[in-house]
Backbone bond lengths (Angstrom), bond angles and torsions (degrees), N, CA, C in turn:
res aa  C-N    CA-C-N  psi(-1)  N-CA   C-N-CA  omega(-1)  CA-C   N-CA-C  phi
1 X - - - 1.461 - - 1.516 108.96 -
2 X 1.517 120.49 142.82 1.478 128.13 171.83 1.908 94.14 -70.10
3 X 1.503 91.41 147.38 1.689 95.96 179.86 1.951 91.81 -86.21
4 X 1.126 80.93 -165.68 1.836 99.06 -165.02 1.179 83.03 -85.39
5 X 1.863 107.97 135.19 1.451 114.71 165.11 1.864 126.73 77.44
6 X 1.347 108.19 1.94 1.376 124.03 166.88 1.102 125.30 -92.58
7 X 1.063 136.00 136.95 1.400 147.73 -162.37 1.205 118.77 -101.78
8 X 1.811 135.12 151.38 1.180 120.14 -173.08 1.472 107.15 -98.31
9 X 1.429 114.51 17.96 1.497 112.05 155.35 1.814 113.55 -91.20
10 X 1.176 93.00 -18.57 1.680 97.64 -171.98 1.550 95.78 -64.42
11 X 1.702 111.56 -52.16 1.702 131.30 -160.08 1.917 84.72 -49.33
12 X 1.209 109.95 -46.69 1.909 102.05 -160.83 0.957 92.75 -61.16
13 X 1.682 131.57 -71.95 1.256 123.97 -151.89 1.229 125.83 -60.56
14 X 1.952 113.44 -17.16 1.685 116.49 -161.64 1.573 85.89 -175.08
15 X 1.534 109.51 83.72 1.471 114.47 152.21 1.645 140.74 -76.28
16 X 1.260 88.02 10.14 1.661 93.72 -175.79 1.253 98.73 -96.84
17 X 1.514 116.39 -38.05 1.179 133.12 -156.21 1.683 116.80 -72.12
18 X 1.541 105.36 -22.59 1.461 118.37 -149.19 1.451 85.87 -144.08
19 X 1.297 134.56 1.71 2.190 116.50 154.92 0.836 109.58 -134.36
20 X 1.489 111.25 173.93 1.428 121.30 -168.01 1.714 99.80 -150.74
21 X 1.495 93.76 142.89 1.689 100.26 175.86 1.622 108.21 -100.94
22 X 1.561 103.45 133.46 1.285 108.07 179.18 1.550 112.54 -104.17
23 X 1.817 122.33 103.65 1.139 93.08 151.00 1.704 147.29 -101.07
24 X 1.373 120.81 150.78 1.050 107.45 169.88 1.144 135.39 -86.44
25 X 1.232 119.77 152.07 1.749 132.15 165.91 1.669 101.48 -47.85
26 X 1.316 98.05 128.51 1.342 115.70 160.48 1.557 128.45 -48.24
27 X 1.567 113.91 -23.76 1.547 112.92 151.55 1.393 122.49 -97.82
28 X 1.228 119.18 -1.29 1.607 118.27 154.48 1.851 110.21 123.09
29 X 1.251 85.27 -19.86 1.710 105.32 -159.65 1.226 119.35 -78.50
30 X 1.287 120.27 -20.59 1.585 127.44 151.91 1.363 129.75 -147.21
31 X 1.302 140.40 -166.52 1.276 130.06 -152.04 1.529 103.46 179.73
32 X 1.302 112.43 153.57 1.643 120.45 -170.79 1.438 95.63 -135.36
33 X 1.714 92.48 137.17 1.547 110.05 -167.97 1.786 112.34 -98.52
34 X 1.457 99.40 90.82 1.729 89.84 -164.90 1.843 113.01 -88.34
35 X 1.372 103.39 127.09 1.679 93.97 -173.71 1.239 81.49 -137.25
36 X 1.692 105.89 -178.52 1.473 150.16 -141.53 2.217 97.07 -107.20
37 X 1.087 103.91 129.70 1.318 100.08 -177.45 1.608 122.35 -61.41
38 X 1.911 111.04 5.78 0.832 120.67 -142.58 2.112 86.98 -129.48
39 X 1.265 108.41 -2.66 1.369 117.69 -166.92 1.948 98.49 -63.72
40 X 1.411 95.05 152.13 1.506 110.74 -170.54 1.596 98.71 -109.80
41 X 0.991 126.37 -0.58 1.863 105.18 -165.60 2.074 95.01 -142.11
42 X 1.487 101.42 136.30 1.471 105.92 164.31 1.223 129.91 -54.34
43 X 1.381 121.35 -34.19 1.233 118.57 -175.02 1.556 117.49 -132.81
44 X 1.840 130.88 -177.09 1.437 103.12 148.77 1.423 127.01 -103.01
45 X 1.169 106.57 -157.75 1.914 102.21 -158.61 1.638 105.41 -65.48
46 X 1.595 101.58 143.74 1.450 97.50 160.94 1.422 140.24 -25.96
47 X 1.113 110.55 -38.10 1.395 117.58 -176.12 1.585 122.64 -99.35
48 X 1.541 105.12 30.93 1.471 127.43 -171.34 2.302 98.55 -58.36
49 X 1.186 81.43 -54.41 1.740 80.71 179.07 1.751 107.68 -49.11
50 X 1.215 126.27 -47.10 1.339 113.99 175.88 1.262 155.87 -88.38
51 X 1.820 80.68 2.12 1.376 95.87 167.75 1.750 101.46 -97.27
52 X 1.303 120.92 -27.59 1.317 88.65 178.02 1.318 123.00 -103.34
53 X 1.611 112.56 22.52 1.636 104.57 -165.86 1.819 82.47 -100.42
54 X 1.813 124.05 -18.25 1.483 104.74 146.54 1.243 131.46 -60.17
55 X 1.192 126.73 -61.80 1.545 125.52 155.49 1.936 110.11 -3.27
56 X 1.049 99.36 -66.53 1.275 122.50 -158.77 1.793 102.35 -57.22
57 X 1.280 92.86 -51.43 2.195 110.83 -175.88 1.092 85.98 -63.37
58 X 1.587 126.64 -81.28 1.526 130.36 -150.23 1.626 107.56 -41.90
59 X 1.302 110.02 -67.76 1.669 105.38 178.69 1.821 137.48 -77.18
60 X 1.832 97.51 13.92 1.220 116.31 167.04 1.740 85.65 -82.16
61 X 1.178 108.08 -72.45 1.511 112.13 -144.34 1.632 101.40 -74.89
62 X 1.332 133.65 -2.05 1.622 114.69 -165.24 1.452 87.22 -123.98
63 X 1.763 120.64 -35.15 1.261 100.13 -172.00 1.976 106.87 100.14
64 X 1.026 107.84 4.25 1.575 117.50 -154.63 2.109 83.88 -83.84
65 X 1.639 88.46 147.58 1.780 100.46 164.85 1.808 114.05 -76.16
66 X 1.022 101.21 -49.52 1.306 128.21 170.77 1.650 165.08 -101.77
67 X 0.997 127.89 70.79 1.236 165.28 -146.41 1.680 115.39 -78.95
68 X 1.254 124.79 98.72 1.600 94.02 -171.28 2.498 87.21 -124.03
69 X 1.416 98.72 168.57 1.364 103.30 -178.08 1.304 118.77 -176.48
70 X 1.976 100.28 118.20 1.036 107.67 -164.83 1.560 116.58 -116.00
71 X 1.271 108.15 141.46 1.673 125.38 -172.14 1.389 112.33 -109.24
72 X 1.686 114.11 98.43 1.390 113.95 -172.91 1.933 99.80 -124.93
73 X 1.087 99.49 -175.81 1.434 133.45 166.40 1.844 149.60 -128.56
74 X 1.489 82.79 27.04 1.598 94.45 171.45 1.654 130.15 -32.93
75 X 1.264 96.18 118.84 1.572 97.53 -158.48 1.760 104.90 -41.90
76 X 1.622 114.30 -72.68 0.870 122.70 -170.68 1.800 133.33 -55.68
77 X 1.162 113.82 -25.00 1.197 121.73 159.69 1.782 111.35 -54.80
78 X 1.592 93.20 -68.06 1.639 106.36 178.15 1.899 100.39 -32.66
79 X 1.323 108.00 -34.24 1.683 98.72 -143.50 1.697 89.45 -72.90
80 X 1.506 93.76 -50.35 1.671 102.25 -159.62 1.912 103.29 -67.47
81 X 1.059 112.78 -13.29 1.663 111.11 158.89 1.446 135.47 -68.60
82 X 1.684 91.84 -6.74 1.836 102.66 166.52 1.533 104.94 -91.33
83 X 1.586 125.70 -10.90 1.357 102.47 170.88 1.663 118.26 -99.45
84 X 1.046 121.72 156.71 1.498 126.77 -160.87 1.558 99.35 -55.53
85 X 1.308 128.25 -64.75 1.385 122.96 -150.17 1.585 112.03 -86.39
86 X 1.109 99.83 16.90 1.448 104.24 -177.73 1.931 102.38 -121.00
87 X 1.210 121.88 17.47 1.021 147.15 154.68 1.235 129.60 -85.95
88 X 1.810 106.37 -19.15 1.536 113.93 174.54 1.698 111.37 -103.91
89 X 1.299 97.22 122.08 1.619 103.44 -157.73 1.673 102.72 -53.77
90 X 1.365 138.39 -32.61 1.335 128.91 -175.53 1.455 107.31 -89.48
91 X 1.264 114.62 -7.15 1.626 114.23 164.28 1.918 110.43 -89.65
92 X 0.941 106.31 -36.78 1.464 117.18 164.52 1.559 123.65 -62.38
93 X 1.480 110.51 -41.46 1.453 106.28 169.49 1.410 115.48 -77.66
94 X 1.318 137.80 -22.78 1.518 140.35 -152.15 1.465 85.37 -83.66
95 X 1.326 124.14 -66.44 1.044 130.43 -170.37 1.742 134.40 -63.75
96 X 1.173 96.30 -33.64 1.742 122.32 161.06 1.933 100.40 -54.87
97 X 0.988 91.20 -90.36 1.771 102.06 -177.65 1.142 121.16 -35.61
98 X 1.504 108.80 -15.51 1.962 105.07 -162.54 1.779 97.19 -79.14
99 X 1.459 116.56 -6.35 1.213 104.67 -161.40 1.714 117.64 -106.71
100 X 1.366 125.18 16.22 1.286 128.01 160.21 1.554 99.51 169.84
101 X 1.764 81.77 145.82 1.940 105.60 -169.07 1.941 94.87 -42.20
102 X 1.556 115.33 -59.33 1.157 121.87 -152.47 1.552 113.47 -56.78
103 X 1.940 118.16 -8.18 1.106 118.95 -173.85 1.560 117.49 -73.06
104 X 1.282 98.46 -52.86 1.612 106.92 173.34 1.707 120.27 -64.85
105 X 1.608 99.22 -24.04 1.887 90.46 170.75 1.059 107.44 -67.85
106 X 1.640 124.68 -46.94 1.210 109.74 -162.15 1.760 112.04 -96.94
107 X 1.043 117.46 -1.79 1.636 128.10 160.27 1.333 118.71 -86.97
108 X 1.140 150.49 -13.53 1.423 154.87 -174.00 1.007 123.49 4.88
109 X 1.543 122.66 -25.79 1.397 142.65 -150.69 1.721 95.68 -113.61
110 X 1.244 111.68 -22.34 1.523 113.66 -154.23 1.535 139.15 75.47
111 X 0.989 136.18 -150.17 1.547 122.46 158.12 1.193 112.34 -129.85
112 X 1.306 119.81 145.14 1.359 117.34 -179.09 1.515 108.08 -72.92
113 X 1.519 83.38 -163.79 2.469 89.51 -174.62 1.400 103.19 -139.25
114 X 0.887 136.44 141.16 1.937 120.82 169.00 2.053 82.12 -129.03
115 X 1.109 91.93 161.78 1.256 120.88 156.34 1.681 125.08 -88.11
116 X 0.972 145.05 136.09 1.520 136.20 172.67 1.201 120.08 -36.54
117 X 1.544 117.13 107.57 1.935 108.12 163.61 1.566 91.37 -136.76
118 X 1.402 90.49 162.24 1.391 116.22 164.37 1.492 127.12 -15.82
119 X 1.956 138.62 83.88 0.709 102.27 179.62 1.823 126.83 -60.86
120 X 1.787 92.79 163.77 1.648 89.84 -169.47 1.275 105.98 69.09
121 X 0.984 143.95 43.17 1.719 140.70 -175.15 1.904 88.31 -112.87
122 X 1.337 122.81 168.35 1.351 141.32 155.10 1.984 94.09 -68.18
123 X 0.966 103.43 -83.88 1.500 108.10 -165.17 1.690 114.78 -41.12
124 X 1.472 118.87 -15.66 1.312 134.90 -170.04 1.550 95.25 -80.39
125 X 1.430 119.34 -47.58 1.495 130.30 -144.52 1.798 84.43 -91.30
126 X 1.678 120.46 -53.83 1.489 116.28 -159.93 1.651 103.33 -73.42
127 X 1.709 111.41 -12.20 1.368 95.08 178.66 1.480 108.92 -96.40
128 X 1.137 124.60 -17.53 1.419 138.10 156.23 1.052 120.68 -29.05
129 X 1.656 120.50 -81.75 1.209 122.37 -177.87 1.639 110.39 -74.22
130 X 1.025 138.01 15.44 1.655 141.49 173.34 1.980 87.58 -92.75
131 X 1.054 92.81 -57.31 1.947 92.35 -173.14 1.443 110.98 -63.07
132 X 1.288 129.06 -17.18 1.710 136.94 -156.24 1.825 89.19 -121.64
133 X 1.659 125.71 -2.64 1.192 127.68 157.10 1.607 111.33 -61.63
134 X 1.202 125.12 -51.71 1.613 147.65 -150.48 1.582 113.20 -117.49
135 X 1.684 114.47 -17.86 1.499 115.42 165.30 1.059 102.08 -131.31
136 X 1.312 111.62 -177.75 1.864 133.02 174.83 1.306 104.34 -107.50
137 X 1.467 124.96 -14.16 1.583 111.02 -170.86 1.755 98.20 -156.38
138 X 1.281 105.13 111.55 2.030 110.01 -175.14 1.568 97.27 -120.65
139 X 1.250 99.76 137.21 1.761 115.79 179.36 1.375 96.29 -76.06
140 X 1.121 128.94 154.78 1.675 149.30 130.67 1.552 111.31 -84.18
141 X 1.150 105.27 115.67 1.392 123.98 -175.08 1.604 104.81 -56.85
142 X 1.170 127.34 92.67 1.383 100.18 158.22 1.621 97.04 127.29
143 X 1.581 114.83 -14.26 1.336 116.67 -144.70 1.434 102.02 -143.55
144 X 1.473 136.05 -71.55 1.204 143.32 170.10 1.943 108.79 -179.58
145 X 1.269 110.73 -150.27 1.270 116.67 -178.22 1.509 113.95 -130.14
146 X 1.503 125.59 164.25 1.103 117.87 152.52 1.738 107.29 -117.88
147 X 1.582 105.56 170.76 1.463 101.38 178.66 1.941 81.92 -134.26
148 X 1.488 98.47 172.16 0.962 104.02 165.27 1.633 114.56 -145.98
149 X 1.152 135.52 -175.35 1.932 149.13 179.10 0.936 112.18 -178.34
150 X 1.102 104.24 154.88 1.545 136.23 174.61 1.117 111.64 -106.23
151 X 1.639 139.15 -18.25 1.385 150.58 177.05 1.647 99.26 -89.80
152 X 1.011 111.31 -69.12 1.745 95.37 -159.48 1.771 100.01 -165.59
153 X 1.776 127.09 138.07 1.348 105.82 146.04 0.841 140.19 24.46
154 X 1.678 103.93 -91.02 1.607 125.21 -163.52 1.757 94.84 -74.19
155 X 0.884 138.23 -11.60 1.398 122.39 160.78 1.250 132.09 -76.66
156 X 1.771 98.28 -27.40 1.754 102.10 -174.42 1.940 86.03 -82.54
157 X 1.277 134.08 -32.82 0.995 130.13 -179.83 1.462 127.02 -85.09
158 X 1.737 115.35 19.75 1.328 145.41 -173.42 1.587 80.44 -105.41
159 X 1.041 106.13 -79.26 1.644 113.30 -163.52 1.574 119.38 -60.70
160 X 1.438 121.33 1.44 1.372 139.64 144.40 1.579 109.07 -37.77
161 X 1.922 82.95 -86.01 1.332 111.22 -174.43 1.478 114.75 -27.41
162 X 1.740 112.94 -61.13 1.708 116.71 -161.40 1.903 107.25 -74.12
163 X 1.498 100.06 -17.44 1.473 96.67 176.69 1.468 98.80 -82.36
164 X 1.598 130.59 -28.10 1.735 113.96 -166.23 1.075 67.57 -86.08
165 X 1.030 148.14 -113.32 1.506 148.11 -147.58 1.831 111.87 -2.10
166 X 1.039 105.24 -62.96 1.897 103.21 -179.99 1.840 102.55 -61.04
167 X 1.448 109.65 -38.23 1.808 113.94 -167.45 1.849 76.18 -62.49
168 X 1.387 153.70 -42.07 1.399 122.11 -136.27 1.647 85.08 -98.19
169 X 0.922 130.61 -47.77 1.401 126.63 -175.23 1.661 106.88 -48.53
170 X 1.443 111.32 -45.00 1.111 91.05 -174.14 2.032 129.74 -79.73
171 X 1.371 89.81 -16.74 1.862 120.70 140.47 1.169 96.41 -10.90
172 X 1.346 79.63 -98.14 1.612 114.39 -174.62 1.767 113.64 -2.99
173 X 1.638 88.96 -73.00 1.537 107.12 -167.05 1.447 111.21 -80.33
174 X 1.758 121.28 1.31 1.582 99.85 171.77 1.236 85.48 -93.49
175 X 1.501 159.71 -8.62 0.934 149.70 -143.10 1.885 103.60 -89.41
176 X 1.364 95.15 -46.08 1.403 116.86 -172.43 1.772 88.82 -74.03
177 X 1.295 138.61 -47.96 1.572 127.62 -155.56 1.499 111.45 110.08
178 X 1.771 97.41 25.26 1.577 91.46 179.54 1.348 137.14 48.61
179 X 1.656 111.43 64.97 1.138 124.97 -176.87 1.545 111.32 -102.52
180 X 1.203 110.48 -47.35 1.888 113.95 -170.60 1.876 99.40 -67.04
181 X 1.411 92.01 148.88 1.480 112.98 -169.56 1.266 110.22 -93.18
182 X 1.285 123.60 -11.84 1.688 138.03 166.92 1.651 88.11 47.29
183 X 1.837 102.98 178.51 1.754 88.63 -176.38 1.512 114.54 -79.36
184 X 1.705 108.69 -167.95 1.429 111.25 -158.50 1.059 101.26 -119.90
185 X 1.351 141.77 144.74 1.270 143.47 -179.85 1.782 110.88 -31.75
186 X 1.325 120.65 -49.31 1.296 131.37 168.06 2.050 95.78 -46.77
187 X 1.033 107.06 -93.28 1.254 112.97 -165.11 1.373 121.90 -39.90
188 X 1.469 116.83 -1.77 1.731 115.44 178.09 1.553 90.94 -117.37
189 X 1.844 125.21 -4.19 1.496 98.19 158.03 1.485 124.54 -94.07
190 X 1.844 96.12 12.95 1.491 102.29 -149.67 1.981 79.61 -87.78
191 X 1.617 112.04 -22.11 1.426 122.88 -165.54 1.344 100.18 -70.72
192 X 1.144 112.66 -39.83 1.735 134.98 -145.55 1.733 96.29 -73.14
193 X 1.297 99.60 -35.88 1.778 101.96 -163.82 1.579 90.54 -105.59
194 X 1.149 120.12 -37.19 1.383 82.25 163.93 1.791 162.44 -134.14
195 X 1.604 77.21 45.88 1.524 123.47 146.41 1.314 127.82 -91.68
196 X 1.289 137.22 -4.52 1.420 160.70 162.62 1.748 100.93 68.74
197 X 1.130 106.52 43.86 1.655 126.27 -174.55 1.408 89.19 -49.08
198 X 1.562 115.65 146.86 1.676 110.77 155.35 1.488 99.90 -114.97
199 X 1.385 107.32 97.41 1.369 102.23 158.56 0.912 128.81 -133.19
200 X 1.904 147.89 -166.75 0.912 138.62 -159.05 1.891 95.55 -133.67
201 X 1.189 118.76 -18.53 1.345 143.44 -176.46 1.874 114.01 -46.18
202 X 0.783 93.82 -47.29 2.054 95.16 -168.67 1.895 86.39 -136.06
């Protein structure tokens, strides 16, 4: 886990310094915070309940060894979650996806939507992992996103990337007054079939 208040530029330059391994008790109920004599922060991140009460769903229900989950703040996602309709997950996906083939291969699931709660809240974490049931990557309204994998990191932090990546394009185009036609419902099933996408999306 990142400690409270560390940065993921800090983690490159000095990872001993800035995480900590949590283990848990074998009945679930507590856990020991093992760090580096060299660690910079008292505690770990606020949002310790939601990253592991996913942890917790994913490898109840799949059975998986491995679990990885990442808690970022991409500007542009964050931004477009202060306007209302981009808070509604099928108004959020139409528009996200329209902007390159590679979004929907590697999103399949879409992105989830939260509404604003409390970070660190109970209600933040149980609506969390209900949205991170059905996607790999759900916005926090107001706040940032998490992603999650079963392969590795750099995947839950792949699937960052292609969602800030679609939030800047679509930037982009309120900036201009919404001119570019991004693709067309046709043309992301034309992707879908033949990439053998399984989705439920277009």
């Amino acid at each position: 886990m990142t400690g409270s208040g560390r940065r993921l530029r800090e983690i490159h330059e000095d990872p001993t310094a800035n995480l900590g391994a949590v283990l848990i008790s074998p009945d679930g109920t507590t856990g020991i915070l093992h760090t580096a004599p060299n660690r910079l922060f008292e505690n770990v991140t606020s949002e310790w309940n939601s990253h592991l009460a996913v942890h917790d769903d994913t490898v109840e229900r799949t059975g998986t060894n491995f679990h990885a989950v990442v808690h970022a703040q991409p500007p542009r996602l964050t931004y477009l979650s202060h306007i209302a309709e981009y808070r509604n997950e099928q108004y959020l996906n139409r528009r996200l996806l329209r902007w390159e083939p590679e979004t929907i291969i590697n999103l399949p699931a879409g992105i989830g939507a939260l509404e604003f709660m409390l970070p660190g809240s109970a209600p933040l974490m149980e609506a969390n992992v209900n949205s991170l049931r059905g996607h790999r990557i759900t916005v926090w309204a107001k706040h940032g996103v998490m992603a999650r994998s079963d392969i590795s990191v750099k995947r839950a932090v792949d699937r960052i990337e292609y969602a800030e990546t679609a939030a800047n394009y679509e930037y982009m185009d309120l900036l201009i007054g919404g001119r570019a036609e991004g693709l067309s419902l046709d043309d992301l099933r034309a992707v879908v079939a033949a990439f053998d996408v399984k989705t439920t999306l277009v």
